[in-house]
N, C-alpha and C positions, 0 to 999 in steps of 0.2 A: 504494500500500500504506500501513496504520496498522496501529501496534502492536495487538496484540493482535484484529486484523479477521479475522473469520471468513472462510470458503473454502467454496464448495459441494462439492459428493463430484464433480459434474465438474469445477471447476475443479482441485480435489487430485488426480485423475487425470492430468486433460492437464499441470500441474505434474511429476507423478513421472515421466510420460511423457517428457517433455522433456529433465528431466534425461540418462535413460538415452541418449535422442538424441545427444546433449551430448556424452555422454564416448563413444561407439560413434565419433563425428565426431573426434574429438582422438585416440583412439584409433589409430583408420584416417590420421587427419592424421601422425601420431610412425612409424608402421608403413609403408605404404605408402611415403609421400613420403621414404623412406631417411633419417629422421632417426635412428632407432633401430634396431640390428642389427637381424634376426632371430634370430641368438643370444640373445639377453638379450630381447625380445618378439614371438611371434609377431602376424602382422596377424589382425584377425577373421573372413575368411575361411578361412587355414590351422588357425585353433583352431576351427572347423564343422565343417572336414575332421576332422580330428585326433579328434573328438567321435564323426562318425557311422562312421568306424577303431573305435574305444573301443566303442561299443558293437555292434557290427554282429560284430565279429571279436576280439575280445579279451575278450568276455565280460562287459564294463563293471557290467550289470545287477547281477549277482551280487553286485557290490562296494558298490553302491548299497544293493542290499537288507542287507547285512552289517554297513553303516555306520550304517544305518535302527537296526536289529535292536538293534546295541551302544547306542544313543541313546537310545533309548527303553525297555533292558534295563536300563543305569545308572539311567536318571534317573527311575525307577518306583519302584525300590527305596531311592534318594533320599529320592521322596516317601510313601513308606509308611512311614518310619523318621521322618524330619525333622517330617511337621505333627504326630502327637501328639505328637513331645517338645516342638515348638514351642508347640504347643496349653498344655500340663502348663506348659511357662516361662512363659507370657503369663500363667496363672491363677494359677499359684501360686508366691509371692514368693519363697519357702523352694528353691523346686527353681530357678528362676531364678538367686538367689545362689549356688547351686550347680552349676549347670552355666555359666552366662555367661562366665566367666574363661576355661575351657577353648575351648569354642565361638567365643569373640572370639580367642583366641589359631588356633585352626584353620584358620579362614577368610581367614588373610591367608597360609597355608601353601600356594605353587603345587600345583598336584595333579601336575604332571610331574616334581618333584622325589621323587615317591612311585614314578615308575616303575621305577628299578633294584630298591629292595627290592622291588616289588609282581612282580618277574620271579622274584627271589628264591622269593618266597613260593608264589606262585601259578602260576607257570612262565610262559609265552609264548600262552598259552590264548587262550579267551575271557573265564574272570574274570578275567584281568591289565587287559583292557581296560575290564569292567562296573565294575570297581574304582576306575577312575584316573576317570570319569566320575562315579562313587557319593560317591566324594574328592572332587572337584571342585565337587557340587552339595548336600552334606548338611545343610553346614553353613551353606552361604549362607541355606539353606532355613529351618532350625532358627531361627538370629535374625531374620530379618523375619518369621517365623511369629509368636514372640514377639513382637515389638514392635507389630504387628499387633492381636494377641490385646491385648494390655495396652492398647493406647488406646482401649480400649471404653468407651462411654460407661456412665461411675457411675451416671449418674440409673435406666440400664437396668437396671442389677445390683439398685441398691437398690429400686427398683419391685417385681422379681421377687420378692427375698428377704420386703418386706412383703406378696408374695401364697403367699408359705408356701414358696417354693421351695427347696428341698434343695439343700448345695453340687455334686451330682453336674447337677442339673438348669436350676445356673445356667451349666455348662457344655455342658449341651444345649441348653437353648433359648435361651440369653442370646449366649454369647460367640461359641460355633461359629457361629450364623445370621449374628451379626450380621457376623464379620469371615472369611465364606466368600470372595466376592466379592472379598473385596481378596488371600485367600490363593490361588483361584484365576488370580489376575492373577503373583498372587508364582511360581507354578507358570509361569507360559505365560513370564516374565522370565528364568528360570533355565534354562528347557529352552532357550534361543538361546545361552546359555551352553556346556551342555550339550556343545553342536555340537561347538567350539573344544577342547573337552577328547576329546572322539572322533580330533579328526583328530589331532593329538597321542600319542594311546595307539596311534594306527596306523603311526604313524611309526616305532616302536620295536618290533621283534621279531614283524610282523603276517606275513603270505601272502597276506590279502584284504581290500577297502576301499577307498574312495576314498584314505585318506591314504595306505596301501600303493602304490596306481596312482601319486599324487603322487611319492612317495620314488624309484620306477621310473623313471618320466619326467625326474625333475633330473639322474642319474646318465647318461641319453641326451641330456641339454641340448633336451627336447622338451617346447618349452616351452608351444605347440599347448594338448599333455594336459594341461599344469600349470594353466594357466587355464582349459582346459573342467571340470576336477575341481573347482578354486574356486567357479566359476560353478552346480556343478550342485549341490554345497555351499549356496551364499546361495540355489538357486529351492527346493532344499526344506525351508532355514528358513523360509524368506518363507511356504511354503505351512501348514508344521504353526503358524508364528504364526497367519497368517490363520482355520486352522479350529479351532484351540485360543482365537482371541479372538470365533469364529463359538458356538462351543459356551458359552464364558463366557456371551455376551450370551444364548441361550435359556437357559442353567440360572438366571440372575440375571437377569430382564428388570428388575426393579425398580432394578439400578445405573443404569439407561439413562434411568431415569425423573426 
């Protein structure tokens, strides 16, 4: 190996491959070989079982779809709110100095620390939960929208403007084109975020969900379920990354370029 040396797509495979090998192997080495209760970790075998229990007879699916639903419920309306104000901070300096203060102040604000009033507010529902994700991802969104937007290249703007362009029109065809691609990147960042904030809002006052099954499961010391919920957690981030960075590259084939 050298710094910075390139990797083929199969060798980054059989790489990432390996890994999972890796730790399935130390895994089963800590479990199996009685180094580690099974109180405190199930072996990978027993978390299979446990898995194809969960879904087969307990209804699993539902929780998954539930937990989908709230993910993608929050973090839509995240971003329907977040790019044009991010969009409006990046362009214009004036609404920038005036929202940045608040928004840099927000964004270091836990979003779980919102859940008792948001129970408060909203009762134990489903917006308690689209809330604490909406919390969680608005304002991440809003400042790298901005900062984004703002590091646009001048020579572009000022090209534009000496081809007669209107300030509404340097914001169509100048700033949005140019810093899509990187706001779409800033979207596919924040929805893996997103996740973590879901399992969190389930923990607290839910009936259904993977994080609900989780909260079940510790209260039986079954720890099986705990780890197959994690695991089924990371395969459909993994998956919405991979087709949210599948969609990037056809909507923007020219980043690629």
């Amino acid at each position: 190996m050298r710094p910075l040396d390139p990797v083929t797509s199969k060798q980054r495979l059989a790489y990432g491959l390996a890994f999972f090998v890796v730790f399935v192997a130390l895994w089963s080495w800590a479990t199996f070989g009685g180094h580690v209760s099974k109180v405190f970790l199930a072996n990978p075998l027993t978390m299979v079982q446990e898995g194809v229990d969960l879904i087969t007879k307990q209804g699993f699916l539902y929780d998954i779809g539930m937990t989908i639903w709230r993910v993608v419920g929050g973090f839509v309306l995240a971003a329907i709110i977040a790019v044009p104000l991010g969009l409006l901070m990046g362009a214009y300096k004036p609404v920038e100095a005036f929202l940045e203060p608040f928004v840099s102040f927000a964004r270091y604000l836990p979003a779980s620390a919102f859940i008792p009033l948001l129970i408060l507010w909203a009762g134990i529902g489903e917006l308690q939960k689209l809330l604490v994700i909406f919390i969680g991802s608005v304002f991440q969104v809003i400042l790298m929208v901005a900062v984004t937007v703002g590091a646009t290249r001048r020579d572009l703007v000022e090209a534009a403007y000496t081809l007669g362009a209107s300030d509404r029109g340097i914001i169509r065809r100048v700033l949005l084109p140019s810093s899509a691609p990187e706001i779409a990147e800033i979207l596919r960042l924040v929805l893996g975020w997103a996740w973590t904030y879901v399992i969190v809002a389930e923990l607290i006052g839910s009936s259904s969900g993977i994080g609900h099954m989780i909260t079940d499961s510790q209260a039986l010391l079954n720890t099986g379920q705990i780890i197959f919920g994690i695991i089924v957690i990371g395969l459909i981030g993994l998956l919405s990354d991979f087709m949210f960075k599948a969609f990037n590259a056809w909507l923007f084939p020219w980043r690629l370029a």
